[in-house]
RODO-2510 file (C-alpha; in nm, 4 decimals, decimal comma):
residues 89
     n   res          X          Y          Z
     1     x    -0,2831     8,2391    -9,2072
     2     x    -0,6533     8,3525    -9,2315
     3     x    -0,8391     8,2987    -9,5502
     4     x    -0,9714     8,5737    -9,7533
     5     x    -1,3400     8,6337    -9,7537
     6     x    -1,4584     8,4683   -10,1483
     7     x    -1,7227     8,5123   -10,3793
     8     x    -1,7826     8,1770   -10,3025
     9     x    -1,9312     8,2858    -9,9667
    10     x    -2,1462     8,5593   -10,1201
    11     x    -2,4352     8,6450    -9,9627
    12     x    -2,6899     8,9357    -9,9103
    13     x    -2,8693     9,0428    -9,6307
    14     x    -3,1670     9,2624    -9,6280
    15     x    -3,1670     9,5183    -9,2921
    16     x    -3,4218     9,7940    -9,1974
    17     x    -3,2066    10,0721    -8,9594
    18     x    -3,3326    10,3773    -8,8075
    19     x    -3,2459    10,6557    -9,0727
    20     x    -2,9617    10,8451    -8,9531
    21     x    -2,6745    10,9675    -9,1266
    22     x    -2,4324    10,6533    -8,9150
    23     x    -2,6681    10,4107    -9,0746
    24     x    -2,4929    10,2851    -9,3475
    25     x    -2,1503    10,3215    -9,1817
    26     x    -2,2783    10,0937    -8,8493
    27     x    -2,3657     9,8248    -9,0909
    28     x    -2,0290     9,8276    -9,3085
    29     x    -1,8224     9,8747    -9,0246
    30     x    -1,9977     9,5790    -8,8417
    31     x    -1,9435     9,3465    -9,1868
    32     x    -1,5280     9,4657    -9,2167
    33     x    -1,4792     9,4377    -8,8251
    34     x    -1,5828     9,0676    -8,8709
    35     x    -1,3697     8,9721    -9,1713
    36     x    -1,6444     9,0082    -9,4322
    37     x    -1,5893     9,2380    -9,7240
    38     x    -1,8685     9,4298    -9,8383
    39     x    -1,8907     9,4076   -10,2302
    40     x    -2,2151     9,5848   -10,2604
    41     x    -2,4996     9,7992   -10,0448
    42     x    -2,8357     9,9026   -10,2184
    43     x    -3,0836    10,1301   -10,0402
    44     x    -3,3859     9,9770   -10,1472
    45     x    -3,5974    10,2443    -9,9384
    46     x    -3,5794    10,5223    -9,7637
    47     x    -3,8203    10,7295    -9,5037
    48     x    -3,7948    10,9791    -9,2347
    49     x    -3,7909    10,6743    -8,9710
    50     x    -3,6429    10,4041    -9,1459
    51     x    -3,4030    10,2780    -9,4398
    52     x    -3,4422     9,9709    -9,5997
    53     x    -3,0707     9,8166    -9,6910
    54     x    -2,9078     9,5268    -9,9441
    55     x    -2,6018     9,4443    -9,7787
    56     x    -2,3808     9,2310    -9,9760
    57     x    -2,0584     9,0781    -9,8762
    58     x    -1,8120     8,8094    -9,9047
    59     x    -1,7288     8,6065    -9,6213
    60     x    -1,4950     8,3101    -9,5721
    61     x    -1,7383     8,0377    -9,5268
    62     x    -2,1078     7,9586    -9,3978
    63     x    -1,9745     7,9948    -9,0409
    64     x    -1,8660     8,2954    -9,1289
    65     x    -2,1566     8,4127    -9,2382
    66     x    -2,3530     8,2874    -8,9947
    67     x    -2,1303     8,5233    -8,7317
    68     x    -2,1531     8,8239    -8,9512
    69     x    -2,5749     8,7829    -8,9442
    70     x    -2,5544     8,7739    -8,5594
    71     x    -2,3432     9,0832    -8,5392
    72     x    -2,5841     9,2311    -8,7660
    73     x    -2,8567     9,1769    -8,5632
    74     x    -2,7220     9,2829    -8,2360
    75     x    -2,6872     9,6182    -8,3993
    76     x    -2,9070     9,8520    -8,2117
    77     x    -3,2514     9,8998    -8,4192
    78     x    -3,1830     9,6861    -8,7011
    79     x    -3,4285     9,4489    -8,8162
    80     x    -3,3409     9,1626    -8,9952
    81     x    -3,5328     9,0563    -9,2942
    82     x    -3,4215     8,7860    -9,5748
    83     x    -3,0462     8,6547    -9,6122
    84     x    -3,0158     8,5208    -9,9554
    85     x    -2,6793     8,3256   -10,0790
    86     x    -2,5698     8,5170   -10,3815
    87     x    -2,5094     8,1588   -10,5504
    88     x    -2,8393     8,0740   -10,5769
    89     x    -3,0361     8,3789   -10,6666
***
């Protein structure tokens, strides 16, 4: 049986995308697809060119999270800025 994504594994992830209206979807879909659960998303900024995200999620365990950071930044134009674990903010 696979385990749940936890709280335990919380962490956020800060992302600059292109703005478009797929943005936000791209990233959450990207999170989900990989087992994560998303358990909160902050736009932090917002131009004609570029967003600025918080991404947070749950994810099963620091592996996990590791994988869901690479799929993150394979997206096309998204920059990866700080990943923060939730626990020790």
């Amino acid at each position: 049986m696979a385990t749940a994504p936890s709280v335990s594994y919380s962490m956020t992830v800060r992302l600059e995308v292109p703005a478009s209206g797929t943005a936000v979807s791209q990233l959450t879909t990207a999170v989900e697809s990989s087992g994560g659960s998303v358990t909160g998303l902050d736009v932090t900024a917002s131009g004609h060119e570029k967003l600025r995200i918080d991404v947070t999620m749950a994810t099963t365990s620091t592996e996990h999270a590791d994988e869901i950071v690479e799929k993150l930044r394979g997206i096309e134009g998204v920059v990866l800025g700080k990943v923060s674990d939730r626990t020790f903010l």
